[in-house]
Residue frames relative to the residue before (quaternion, step in Angstrom):
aa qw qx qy qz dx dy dz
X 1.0000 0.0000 0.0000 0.0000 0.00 0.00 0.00
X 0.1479 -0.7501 0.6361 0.1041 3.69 -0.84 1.12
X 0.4135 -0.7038 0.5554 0.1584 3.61 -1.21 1.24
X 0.7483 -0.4462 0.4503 0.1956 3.21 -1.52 0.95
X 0.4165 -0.5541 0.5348 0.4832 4.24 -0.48 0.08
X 0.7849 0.4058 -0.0848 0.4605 2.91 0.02 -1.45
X 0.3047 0.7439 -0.5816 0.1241 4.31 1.14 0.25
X 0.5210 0.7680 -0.2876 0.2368 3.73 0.91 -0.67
X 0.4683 0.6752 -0.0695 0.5657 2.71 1.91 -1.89
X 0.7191 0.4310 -0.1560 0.5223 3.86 0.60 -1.21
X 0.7044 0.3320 -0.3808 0.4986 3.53 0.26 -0.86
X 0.3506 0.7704 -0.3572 0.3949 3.77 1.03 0.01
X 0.9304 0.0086 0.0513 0.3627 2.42 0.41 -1.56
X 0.2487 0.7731 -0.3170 0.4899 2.75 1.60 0.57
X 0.6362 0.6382 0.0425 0.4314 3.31 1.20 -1.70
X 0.6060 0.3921 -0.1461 0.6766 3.28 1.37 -1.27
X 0.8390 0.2651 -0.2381 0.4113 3.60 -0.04 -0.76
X 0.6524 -0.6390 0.3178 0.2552 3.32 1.12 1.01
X 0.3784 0.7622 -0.4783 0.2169 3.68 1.44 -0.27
X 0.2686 -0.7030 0.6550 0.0684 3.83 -1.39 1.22
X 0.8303 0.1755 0.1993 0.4899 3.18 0.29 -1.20
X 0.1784 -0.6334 0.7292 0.1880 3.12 -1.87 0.84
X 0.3245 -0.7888 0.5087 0.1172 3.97 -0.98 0.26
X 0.0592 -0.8080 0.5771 -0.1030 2.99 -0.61 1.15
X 0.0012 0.7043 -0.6973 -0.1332 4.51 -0.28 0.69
X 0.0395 -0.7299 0.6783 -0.0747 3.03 -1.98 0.47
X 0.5324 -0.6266 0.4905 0.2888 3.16 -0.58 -0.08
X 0.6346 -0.5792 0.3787 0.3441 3.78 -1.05 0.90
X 0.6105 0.4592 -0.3888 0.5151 3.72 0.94 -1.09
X 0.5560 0.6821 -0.2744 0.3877 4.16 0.68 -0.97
X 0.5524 0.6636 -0.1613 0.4780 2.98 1.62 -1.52
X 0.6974 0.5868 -0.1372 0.3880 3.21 0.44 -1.27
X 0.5857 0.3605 -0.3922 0.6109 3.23 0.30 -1.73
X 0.7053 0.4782 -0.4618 0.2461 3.79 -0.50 -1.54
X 0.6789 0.2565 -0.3263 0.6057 3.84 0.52 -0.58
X 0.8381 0.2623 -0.3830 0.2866 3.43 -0.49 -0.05
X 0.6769 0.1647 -0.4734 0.5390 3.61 1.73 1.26
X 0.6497 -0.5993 0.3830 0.2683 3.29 0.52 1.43
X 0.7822 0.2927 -0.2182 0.5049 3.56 1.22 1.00
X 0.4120 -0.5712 0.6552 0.2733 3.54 -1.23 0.15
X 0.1690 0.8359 -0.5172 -0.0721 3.59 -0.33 0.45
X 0.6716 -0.4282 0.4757 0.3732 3.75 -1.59 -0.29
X 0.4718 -0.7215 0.4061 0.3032 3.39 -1.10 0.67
X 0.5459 0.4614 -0.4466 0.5382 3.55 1.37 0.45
X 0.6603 0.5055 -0.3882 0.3972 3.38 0.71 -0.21
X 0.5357 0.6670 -0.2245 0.4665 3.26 1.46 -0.35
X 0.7387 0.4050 -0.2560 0.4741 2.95 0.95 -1.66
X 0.4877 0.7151 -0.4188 0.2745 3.75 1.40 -0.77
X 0.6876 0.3920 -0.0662 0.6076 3.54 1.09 -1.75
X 0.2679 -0.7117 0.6315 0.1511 3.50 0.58 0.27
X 0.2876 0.4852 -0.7638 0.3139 3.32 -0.44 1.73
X 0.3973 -0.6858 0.6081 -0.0457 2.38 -1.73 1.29
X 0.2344 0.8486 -0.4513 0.1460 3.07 -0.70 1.70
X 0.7264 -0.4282 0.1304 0.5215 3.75 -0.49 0.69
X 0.0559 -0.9290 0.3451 0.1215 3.54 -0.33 0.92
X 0.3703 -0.7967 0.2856 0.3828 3.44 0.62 1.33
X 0.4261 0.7981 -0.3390 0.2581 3.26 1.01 -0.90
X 0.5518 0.5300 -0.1766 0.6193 3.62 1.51 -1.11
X 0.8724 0.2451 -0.1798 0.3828 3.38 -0.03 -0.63
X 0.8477 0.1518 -0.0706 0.5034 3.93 1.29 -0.80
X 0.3234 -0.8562 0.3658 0.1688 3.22 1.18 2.27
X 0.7175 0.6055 -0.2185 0.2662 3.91 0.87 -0.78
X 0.5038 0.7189 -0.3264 0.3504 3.01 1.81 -0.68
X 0.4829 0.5518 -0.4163 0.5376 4.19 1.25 0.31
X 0.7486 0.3980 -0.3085 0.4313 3.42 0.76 -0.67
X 0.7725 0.3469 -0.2424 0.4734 3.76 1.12 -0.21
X 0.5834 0.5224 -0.3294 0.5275 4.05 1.55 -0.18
X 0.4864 -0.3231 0.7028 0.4062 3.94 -1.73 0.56
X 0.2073 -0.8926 0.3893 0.0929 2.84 -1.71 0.96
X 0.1832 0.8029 -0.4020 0.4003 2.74 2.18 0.81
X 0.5642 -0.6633 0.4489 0.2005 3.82 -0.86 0.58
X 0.7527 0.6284 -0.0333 0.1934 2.68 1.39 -2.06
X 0.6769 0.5065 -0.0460 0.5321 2.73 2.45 -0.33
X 0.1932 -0.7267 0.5725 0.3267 3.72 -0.51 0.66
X 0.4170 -0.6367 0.6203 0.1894 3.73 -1.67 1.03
X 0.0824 0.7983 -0.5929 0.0664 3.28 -1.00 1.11
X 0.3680 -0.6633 0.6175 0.2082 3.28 -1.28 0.69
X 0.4921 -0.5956 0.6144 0.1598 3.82 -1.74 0.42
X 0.8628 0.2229 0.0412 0.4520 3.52 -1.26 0.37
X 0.7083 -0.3724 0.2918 0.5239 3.78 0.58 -0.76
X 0.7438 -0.5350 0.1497 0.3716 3.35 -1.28 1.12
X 0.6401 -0.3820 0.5716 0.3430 3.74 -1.40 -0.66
X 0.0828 -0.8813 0.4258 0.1873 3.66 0.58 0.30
X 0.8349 0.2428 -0.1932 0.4547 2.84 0.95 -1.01
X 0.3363 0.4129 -0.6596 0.5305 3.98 1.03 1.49
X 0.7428 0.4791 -0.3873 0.2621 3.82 0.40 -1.00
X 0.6979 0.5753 -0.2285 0.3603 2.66 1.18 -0.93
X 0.5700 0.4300 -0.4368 0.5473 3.91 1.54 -0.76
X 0.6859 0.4530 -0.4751 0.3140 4.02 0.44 -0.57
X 0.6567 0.4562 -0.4682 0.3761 3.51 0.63 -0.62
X 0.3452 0.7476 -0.3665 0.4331 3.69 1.17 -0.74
X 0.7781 0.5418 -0.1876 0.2565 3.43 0.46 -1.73
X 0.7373 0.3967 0.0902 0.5394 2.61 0.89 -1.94
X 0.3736 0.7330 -0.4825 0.3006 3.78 0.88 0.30
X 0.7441 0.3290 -0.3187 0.4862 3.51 0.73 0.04
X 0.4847 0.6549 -0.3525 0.4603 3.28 1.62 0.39
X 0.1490 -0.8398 0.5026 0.1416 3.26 0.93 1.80
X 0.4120 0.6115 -0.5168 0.4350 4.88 0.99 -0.05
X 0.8800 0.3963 -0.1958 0.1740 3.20 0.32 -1.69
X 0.0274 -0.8604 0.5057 0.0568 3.76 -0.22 0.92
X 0.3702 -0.7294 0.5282 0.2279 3.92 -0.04 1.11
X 0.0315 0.7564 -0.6527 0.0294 3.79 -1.34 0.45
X 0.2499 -0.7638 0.5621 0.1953 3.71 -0.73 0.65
X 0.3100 -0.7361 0.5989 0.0579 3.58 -0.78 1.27
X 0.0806 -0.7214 0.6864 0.0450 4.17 -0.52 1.07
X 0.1757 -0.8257 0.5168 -0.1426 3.12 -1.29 1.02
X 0.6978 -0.5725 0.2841 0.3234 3.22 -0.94 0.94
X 0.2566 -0.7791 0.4517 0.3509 4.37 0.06 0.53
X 0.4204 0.7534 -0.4403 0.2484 3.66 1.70 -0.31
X 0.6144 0.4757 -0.3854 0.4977 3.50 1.44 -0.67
X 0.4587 0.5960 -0.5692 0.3322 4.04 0.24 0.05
X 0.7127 0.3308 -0.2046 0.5838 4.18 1.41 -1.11
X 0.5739 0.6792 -0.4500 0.0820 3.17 0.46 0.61
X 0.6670 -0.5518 -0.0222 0.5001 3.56 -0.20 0.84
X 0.7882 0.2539 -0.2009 0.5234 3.72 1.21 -0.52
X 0.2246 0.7601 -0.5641 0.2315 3.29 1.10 0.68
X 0.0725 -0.7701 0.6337 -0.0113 3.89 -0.86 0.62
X 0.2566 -0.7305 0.6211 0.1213 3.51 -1.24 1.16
X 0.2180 -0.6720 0.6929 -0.1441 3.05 -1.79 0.78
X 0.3123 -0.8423 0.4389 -0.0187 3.32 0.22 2.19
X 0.7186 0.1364 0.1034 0.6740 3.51 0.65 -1.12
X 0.8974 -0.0200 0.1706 0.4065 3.51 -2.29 -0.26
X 0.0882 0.7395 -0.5822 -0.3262 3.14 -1.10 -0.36
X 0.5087 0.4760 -0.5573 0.4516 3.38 0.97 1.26
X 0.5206 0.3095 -0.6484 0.4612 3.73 0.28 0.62
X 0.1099 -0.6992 0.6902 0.1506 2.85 -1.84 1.13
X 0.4472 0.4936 -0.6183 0.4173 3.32 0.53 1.11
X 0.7775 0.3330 -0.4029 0.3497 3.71 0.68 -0.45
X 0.3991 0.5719 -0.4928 0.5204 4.03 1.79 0.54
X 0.7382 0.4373 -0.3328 0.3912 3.77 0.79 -0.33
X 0.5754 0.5283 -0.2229 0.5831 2.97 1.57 -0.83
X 0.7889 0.2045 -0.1324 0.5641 4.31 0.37 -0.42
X 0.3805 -0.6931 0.5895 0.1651 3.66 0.90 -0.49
X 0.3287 -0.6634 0.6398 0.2063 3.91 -1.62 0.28
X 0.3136 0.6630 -0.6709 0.1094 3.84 -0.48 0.27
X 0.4971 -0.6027 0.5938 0.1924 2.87 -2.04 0.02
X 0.6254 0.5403 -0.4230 0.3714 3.82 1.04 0.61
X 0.7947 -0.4612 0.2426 0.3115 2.81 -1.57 0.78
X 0.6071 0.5397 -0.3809 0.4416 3.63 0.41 0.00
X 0.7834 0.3559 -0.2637 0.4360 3.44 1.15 -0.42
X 0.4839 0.5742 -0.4589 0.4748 2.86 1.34 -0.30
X 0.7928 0.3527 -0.4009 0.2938 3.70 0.36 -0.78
X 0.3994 0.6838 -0.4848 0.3714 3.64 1.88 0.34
X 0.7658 0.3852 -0.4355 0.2748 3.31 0.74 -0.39
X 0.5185 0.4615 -0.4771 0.5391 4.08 1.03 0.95
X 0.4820 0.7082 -0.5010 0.1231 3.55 1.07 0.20
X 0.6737 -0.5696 0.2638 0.3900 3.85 -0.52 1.07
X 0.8042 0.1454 -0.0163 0.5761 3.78 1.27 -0.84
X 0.0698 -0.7868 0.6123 0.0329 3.60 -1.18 0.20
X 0.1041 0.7562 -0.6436 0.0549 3.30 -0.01 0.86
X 0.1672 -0.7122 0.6818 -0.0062 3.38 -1.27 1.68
X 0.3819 -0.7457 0.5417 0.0680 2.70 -1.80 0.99
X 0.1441 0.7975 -0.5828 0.0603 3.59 0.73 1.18
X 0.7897 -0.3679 0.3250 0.3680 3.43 -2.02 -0.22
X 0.7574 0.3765 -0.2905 0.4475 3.80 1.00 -0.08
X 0.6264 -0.3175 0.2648 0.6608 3.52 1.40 0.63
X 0.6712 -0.4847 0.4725 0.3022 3.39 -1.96 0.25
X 0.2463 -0.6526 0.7147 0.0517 3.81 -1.34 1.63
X 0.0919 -0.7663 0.6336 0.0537 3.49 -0.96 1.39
X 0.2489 -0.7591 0.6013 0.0148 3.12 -1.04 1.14
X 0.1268 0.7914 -0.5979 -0.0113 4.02 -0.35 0.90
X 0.4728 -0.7870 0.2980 0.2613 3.34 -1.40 0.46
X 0.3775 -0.8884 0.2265 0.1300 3.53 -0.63 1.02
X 0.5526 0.5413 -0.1387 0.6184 2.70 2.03 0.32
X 0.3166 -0.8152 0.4730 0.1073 3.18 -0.66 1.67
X 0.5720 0.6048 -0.3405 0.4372 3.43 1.67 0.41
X 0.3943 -0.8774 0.1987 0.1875 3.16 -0.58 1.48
X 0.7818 0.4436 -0.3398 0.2767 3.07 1.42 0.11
X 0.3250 0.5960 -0.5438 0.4934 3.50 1.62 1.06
X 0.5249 -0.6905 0.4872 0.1013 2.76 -1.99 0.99
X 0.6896 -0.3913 0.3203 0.5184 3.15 -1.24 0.73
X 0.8321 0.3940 0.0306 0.3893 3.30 -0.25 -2.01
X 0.3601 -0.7563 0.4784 0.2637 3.86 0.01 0.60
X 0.8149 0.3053 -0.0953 0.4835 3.19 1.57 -0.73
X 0.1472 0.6710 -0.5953 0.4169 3.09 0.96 1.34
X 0.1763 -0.6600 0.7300 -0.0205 3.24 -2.14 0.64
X 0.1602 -0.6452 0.7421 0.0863 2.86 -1.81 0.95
X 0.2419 -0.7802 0.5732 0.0649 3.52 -0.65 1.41
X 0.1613 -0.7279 0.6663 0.0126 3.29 -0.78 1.46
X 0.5764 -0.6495 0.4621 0.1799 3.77 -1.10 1.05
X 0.8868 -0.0640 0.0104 0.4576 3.62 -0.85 0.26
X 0.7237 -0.4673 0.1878 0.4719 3.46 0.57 -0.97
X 0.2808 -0.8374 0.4199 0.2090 3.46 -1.01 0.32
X 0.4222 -0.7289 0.3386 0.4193 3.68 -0.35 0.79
X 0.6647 -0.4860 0.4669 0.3224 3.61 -1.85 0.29
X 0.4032 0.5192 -0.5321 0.5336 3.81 1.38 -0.13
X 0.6950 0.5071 -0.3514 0.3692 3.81 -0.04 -0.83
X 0.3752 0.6567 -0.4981 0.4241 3.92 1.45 -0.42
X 0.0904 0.7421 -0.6234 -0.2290 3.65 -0.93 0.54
X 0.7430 0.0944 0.0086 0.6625 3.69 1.51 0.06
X 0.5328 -0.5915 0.6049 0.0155 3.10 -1.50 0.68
X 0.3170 0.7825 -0.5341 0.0445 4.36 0.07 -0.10
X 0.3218 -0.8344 0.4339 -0.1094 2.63 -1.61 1.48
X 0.3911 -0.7070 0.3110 0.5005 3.86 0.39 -0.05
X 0.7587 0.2495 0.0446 0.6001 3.23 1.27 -1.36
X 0.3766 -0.5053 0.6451 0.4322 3.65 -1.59 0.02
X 0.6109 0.3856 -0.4935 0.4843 3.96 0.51 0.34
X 0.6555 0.1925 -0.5250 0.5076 3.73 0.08 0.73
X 0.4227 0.6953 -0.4028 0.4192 3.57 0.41 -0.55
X 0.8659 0.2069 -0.0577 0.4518 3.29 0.53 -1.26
X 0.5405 0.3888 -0.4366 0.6050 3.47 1.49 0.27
X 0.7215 0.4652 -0.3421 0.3820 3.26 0.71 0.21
X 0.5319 0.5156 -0.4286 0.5172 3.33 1.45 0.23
X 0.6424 0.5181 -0.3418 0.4495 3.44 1.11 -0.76
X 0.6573 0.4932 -0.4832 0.3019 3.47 0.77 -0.65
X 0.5865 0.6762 0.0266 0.4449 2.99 1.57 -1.45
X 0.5365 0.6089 -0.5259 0.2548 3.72 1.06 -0.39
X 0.6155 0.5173 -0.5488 0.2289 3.67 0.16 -0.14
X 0.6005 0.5286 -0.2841 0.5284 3.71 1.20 -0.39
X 0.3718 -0.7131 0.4482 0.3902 3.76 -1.09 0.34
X 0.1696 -0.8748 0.4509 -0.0505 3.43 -0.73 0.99
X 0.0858 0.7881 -0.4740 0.3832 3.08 1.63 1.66
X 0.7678 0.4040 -0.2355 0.4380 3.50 0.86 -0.04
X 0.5046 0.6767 -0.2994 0.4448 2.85 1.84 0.68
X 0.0257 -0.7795 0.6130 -0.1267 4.07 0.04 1.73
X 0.4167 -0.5109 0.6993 0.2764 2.83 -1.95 0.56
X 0.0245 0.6894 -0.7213 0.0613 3.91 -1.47 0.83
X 0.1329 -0.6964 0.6905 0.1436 3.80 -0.30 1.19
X 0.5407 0.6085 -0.4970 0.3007 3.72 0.18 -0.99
X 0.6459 0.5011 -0.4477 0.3623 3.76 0.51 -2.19
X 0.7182 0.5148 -0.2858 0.3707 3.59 0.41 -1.85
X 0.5224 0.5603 -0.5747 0.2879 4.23 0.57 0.13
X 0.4052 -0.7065 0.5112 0.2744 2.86 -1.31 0.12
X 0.5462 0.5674 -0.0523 0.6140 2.87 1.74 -0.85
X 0.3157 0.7937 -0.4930 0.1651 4.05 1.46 0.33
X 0.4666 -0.7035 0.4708 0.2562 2.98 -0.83 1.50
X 0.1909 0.8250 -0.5312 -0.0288 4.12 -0.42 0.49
């Protein structure tokens, strides 16, 4: 991992706003590949090495209209999932007696890394990418705790304020922090489950790997998380 100039500046603020954790969900099969290649990766990197892994894409047709659409990048959330992407996929796939959701916490060191790139709002309005732009410097990163957002879309302006008196959730629920290529499984700071019954079918699937970082967290899985 190569650090940002200016990475100091980040652990700053990072530090101040109390940030733990970056957040990735996925799916148990997902889970796997990730322990059993010693990484979280990008879906081009994936597709490079041809592993083969559960491809939501089959099951939650919408997920183009709400994701950056570069491959090259894993989508992450800050502080606590996207409820309302997690919440339409799990929605989706509920009769998908295979598919078991899990919430992956993560190291915040990847937020200064050198090609890390923020994402304030959607990335399918492209009036509000023209209107806020994607970079990776500090100035945008602190747009995404900024107290208001007023977008400029095609049906008048969508204000977005923040409802949480905690500083390290984001304005937008659906903001992103795009992490490049991939990120190792050292960087796992936890594992979250809904239940000790997945938890524990998931340790069994899973017992050849070490799965000490595997908790139950009903809260992560609300939709309704109190922040």
């Amino acid at each position: 991992m190569s650090l940002k100039p200016n990475h100091i500046e980040f652990q700053k603020e990072i530090e101040q706003r109390e940030i733990e954790c970056l957040i990735h969900f996925t799916t148990t099969i997902n889970l796997f590949s990730v322990l059993e290649n010693n990484e979280l990766m990008s879906r081009t990197k994936l597709e490079n090495l041809d592993i083969k892994q559960f491809d939501i894409l089959d099951y939650v047709q919408f997920i183009d209209d709400v994701r950056f659409d570069d491959k090259n990048y894993i989508n992450l959330s800050l502080s606590g999932p996207n409820t309302f992407l997690f919440s339409k996929f799990r929605q989706k796939t509920k009769d998908e007696f295979t598919i078991n959701w899990c919430v992956i916490k993560l190291d915040p060191k990847h937020i200064y890394d050198t090609e890390t790139l923020f994402l304030i709002t959607n990335a399918a309005l492209n009036v509000a990418k023209r209107q806020y732009g994607i970079s990776g410097d500090l100035d945008k990163f602190k747009m995404l705790f900024i107290e208001q957002l007023n977008i400029n879309t095609y049906n008048g302006v969508r204000t977005i304020s923040r409802n949480s008196v905690h500083l390290k959730y984001l304005t937008d629920v659906q903001a992103e922090i795009l992490v490049k290529d991939e990120i190792s499984s050292d960087s796992i700071l936890a594992v979250c489950f809904e239940s000790e019954e997945k938890m524990a079918e998931a340790k069994v699937a899973m017992s050849c790997f070490d799965t000490s970082k595997f908790v139950v967290d009903k809260e992560i899985f609300s939709p309704n998380r109190s922040i």
